[in-house]
C-alpha positions in Angstrom: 1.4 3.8 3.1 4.3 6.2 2.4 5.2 9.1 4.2 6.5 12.2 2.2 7.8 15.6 3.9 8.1 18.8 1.7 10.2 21.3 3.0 9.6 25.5 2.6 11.1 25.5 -0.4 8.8 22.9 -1.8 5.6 24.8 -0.9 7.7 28.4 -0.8 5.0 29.7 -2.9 1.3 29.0 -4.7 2.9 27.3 -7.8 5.1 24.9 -5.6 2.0 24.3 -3.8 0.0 22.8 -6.8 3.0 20.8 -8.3 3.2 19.2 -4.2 -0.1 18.0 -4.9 0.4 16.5 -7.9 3.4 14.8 -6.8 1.4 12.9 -3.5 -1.5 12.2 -5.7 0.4 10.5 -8.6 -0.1 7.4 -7.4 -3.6 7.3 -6.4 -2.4 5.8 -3.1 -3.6 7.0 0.2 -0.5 8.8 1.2 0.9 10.7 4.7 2.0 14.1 3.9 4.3 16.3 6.5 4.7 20.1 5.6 6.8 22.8 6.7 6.5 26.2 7.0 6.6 28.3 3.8 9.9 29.2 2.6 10.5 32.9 4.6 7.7 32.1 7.1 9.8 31.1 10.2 12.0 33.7 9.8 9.5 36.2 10.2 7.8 34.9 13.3 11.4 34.2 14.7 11.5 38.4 14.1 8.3 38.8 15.3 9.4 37.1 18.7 12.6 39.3 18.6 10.7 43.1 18.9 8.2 41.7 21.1 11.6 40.2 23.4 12.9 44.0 23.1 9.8 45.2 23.8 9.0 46.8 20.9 5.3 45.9 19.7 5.0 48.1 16.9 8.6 46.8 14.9 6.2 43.2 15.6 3.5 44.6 14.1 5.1 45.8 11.2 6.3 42.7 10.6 2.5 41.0 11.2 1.5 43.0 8.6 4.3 42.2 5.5 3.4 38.6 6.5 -0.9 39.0 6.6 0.0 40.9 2.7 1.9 38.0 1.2 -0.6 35.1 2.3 -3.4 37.2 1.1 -1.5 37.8 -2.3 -0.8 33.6 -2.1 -4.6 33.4 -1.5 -5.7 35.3 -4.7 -2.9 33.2 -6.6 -4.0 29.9 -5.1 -7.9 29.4 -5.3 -10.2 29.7 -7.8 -13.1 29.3 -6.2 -15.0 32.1 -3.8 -15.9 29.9 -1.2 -11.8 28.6 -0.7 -10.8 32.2 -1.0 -13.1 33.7 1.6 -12.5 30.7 4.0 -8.9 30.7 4.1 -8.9 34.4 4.2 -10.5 34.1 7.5 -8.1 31.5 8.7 -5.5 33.8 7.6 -7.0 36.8 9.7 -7.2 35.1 12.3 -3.5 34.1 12.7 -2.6 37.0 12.4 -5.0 38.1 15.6 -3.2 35.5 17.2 -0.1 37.2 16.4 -1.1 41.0 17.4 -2.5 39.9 20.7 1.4 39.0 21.3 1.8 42.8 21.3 -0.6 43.5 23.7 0.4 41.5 26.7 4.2 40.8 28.8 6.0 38.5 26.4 7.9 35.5 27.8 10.1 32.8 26.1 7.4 30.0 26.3 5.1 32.0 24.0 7.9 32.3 21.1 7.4 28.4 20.6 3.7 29.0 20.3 4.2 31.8 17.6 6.8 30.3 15.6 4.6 26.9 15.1 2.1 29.6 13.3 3.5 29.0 9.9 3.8 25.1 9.8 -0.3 25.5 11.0 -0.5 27.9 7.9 1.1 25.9 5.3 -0.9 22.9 5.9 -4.0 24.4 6.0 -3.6 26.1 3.0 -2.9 23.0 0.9 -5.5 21.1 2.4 -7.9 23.3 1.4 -6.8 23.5 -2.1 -6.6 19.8 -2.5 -10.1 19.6 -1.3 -11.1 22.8 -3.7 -9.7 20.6 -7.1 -11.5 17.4 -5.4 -8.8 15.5 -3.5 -9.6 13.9 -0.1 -7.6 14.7 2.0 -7.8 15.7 6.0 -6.0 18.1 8.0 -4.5 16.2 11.7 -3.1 18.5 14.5 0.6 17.4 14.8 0.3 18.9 18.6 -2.7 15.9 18.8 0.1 13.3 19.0 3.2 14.5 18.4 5.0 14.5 21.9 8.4 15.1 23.6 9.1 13.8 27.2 10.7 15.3 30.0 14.3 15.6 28.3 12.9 16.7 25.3 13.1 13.8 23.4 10.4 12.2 21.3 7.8 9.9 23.2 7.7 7.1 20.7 5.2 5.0 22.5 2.7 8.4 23.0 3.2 9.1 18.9 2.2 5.9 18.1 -0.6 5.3 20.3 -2.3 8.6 19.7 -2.1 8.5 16.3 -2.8 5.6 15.6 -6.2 6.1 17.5 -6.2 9.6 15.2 -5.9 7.7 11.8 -8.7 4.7 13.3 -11.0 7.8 13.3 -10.3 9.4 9.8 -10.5 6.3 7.5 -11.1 6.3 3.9 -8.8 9.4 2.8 -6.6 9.6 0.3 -3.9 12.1 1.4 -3.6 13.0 5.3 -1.7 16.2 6.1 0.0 17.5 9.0 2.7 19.9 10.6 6.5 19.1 10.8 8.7 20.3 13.4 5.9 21.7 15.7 5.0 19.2 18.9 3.8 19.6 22.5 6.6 18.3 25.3 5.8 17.0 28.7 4.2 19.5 30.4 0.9 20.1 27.1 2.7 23.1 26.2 3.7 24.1 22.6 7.4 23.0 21.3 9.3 22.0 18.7 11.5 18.8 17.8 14.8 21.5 16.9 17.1 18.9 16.0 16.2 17.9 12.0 12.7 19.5 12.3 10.7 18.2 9.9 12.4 15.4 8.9 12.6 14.5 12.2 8.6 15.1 12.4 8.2 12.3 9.0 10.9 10.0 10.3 9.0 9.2 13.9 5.2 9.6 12.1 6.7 6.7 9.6 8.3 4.5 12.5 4.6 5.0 14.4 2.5 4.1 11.5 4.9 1.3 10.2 5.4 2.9 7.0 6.5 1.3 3.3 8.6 4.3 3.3 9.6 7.5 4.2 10.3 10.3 1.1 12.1 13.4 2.2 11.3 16.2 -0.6 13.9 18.9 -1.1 15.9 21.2 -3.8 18.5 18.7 -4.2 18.3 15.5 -6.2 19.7 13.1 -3.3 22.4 12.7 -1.3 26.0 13.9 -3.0 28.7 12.4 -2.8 30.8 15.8 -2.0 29.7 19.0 -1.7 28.4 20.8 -5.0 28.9 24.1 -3.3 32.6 23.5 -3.4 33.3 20.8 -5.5 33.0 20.4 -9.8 31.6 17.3 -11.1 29.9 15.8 -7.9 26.8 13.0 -8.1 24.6 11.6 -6.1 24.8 8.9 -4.4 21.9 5.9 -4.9 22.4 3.8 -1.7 23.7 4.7 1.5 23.4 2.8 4.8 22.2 4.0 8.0 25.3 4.7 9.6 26.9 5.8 6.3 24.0 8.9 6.0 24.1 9.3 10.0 27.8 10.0 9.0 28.0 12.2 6.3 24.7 14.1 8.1 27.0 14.6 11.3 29.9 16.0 9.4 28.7 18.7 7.5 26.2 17.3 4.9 23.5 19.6 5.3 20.6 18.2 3.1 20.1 15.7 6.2 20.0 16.3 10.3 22.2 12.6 12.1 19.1 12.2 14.4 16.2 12.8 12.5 16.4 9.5 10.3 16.9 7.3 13.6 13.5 6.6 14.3 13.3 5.2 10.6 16.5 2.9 11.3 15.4 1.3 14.0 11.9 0.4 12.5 13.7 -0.6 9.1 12.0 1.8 7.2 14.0 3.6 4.3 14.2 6.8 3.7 14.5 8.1 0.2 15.7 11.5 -0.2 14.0 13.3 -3.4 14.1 16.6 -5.4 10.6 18.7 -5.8 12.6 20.4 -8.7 13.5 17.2 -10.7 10.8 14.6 -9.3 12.0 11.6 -11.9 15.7 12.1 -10.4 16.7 8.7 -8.7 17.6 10.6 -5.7 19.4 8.3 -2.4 17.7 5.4 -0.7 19.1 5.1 2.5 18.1 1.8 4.4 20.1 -1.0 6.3 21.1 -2.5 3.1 25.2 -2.2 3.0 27.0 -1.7 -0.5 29.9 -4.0 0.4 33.4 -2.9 -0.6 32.4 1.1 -1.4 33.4 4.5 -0.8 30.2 6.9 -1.0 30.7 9.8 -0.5 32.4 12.7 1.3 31.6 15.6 3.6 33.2 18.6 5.3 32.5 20.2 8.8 33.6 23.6 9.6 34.2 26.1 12.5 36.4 23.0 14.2 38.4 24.0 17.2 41.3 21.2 18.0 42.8 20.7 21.5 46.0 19.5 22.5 46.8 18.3 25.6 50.6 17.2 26.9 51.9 15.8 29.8 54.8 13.6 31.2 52.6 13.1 33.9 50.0 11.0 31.6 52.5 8.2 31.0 51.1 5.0 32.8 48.9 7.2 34.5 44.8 5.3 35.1 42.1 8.2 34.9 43.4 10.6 33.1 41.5 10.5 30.1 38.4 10.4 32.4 39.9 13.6 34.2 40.0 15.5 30.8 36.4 14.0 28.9 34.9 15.1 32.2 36.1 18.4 32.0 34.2 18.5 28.4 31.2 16.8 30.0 30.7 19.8 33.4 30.9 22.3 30.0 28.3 20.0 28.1 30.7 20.2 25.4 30.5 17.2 22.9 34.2 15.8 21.1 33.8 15.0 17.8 37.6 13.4 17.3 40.0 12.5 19.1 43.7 10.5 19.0 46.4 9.7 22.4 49.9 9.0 22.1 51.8 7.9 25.5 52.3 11.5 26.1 49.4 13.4 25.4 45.7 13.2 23.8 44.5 16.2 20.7 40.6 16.6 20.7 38.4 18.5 18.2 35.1 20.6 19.3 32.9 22.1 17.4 31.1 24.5 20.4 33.6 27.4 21.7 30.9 28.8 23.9 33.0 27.4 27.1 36.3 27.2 25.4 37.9 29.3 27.7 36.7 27.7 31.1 37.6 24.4 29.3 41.2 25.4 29.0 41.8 26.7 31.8 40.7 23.3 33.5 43.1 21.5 31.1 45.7 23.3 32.2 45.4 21.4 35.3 46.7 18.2 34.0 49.4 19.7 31.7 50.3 21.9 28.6 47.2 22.9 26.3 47.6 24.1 22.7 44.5 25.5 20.4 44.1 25.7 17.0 41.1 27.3 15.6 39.5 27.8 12.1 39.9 23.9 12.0 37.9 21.8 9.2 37.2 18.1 9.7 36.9 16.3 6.4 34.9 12.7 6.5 35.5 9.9 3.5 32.5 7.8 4.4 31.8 4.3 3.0 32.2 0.2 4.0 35.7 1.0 5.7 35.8 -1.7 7.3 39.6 -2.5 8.0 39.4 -5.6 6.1 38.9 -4.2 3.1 42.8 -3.8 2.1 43.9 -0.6 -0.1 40.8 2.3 1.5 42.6 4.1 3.7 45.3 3.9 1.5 43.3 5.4 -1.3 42.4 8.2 1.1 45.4 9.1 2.5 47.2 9.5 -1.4 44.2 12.1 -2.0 45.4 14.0 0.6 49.1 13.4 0.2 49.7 17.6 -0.3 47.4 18.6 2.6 48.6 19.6 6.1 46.7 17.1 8.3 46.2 18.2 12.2 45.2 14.4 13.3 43.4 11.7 11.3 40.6 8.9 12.7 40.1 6.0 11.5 39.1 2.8 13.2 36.5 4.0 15.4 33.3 3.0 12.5 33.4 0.7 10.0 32.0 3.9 7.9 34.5 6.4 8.4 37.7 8.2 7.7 38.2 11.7 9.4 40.9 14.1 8.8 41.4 17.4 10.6 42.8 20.1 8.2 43.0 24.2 8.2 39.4 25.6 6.8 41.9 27.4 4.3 42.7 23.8 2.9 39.6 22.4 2.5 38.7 23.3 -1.4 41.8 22.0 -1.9 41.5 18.2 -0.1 37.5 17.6 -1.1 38.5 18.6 -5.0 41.6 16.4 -4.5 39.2 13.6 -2.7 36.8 13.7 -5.4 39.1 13.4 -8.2 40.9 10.3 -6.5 38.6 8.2 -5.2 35.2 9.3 -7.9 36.2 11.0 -10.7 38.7 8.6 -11.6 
């Protein structure tokens, strides 16, 4: 069985709705489908949390109402049948119930989890009941039945797997099965969400529980590219990535992915195939543990990059003093994303400034601190692996005219990092992409 997540965009309205169901009924295979909210959906509910947080029940209600419009408009646009009409309008009104009574009681920050997970509930009900309107099997599961964080907010793998696998003993014989992404329960039964990837994160640990053949991420982008179209000319996808080589580019600014949601599929050894809704014969990027040997993929850009400098005489020969200074980043709970020592001092780069001024002033404990902000770190990812002579040279002639702040490499097999000025960074991917692809 394959797993296939649509995001908003792919079910953003009545139309994309239909084409979804064609796509996970092609096959005639019995299929696992993972839905998001409609595209606009969360947004509203997050606004709907927002008056109800300033106390302001009518702004809420306002927006209640724009929301119970355009899902009655979707309904007329959707169904052609009476019956699916009136019984999704009632679904529909009753949602939106749901959401009034918010405005009629003291509002607290547990009940904006339950509100938001209104619009994956939505979604998925909606196209489940037009699949079963045009004849298609297919059955609606809870995702807060069995999808579970524990008590650090991480998935409960073992609890996924066990509960729905005892869910999907008890619906056998369907040909699509639909549920919620992003929404879950944590430790404690009440509503949450898995934050980090959403969605993806949601079909990722659904396809490691049921052993999956595969896992199909649906989105407006035909695969993974191998820089960023948004800044870039001439960029393509890329076909095969690795693990690690996705986990990369994800963590450095390539936004069509989240670096934990695809982790649950690594470690089961299921691949992940990232699709486009738009173009659904594009190749689009399989990502797996295979390894392309000898390759540069691809390359990505993280901005908002805030680099750290530390100097002192006092470091030379000195035991514990990195462990003073990455402790110092640990009290803030402040992760590092790069960072290169000299016999003198040690240059760090952060992408959180929320305690950047406590965290200086600790620094300046242990000796001189510089900051440079509006900082860009720019990733070549690939099989870097140090044996493969000529790479980093490659990488380092591509950015032979760009002021470089501090460069990684050696710490992966998969990556080259540079730290640049934001202001350079149209400059150095264009210049990237024309040495080491468009060539």
């Amino acid at each position: 069985m394959k797993v296939m997540k649509f995001g908003g965009t792919s079910v953003g309205s009545p139309d994309r709705m239909k084409e979804v169901t064609k796509l996970v009924t092609k096959s005639g295979e019995p299929v696992f489908v993972v839905l998001s909210a409609m595209a606009g959906t969360t947004n509203s509910l997050v606004e709907i949390s927002d008056y109800l947080y300033k106390k302001n029940p009518e702004g809420a209600n306002e927006v209640i109402n724009v929301l119970e419009r355009k899902y009655m408009k979707h309904i007329d646009e959707l169904y052609s049948t009476n019956e699916k009409k009136e019984t999704t309008r009632e679904f529909i009104n009753n949602e939106m119930d749901y959401l009034r009574s918010f405005t009629k009681e003291l509002f607290t920050s547990f009940e904006e989890k339950s509100i938001v997970a209104q619009g994956e509930l939505i979604s998925t009900n909606m196209v489940v009941n037009y699949m079963n309107e045009i004849g298609i099997k297919a059955v609606l599961l809870n995702a807060l039945d069995f999808m579970r964080t524990d008590k650090n907010s991480e998935p409960d793998p073992v609890y996924i797997r066990e509960k729905l696998s005892a869910i999907m003993a008890n619906n056998e014989g369907y040909q699509v099965y639909v549920t919620q992404g992003f929404i879950c329960r944590n430790a404690y039964g009440e509503i949450d969400n898995l934050q980090r990837g959403g969605s993806d994160y949601s079909a990722s640990l659904i396809g490691a529980a049921l052993n999956a053949e595969e896992i199909q991420i649906w989105t407006d982008i035909d695969g993974m590219h191998n820089n960023d179209p948004r800044v870039v000319d001439h960029t393509a996808p890329v076909h095969q990535l690795h693990f690690e080589e996705a986990a990369e580019l994800a963590y450095f600014g390539a936004k069509i992915l989240h670096p934990t949601c695809i982790q649950p599929a690594k470690y089961a050894g299921i691949p992940v195939r990232l699709l486009n809704t738009m173009d659904p014969d594009a190749e689009g990027t399989i990502i797996s543990n295979q390894t392309e040997y000898g390759k540069i993929k691809a390359v990505a850009a993280k901005d908002n990059i805030i680099a750290i400098k530390i100097k002192s005489s006092r470091m030379l020969l000195a035991t514990g003093f990195l462990r003073k200074v990455f402790e110092i980043f640990e009290s803030y709970q402040t992760p590092i994303d790069m960072v290169c020592t000299s016999e003198v001092g040690v240059s760090m780069s952060i992408d959180n400034s929320s305690h950047l001024g406590e965290i200086v002033d600790e620094l300046k404990k242990y000796g001189t601190v510089t900051v440079d902000t509006n900082m860009c770190i720019i990733c070549v990812v690939g099989d870097l692996d140090w044996s493969n002579i000529g790479f980093e040279t490659l990488a380092l002639d591509a950015m032979k005219n760009i002021p470089v702040r501090m460069v990684s490499y050696g710490g992966s097999n998969y990556n080259i990092s540079f730290l640049i000025r934001e202001e350079d960074k149209k400059r150095a991917l264009q210049s990237l992409s024309n040495t080491l692809f468009n060539k």
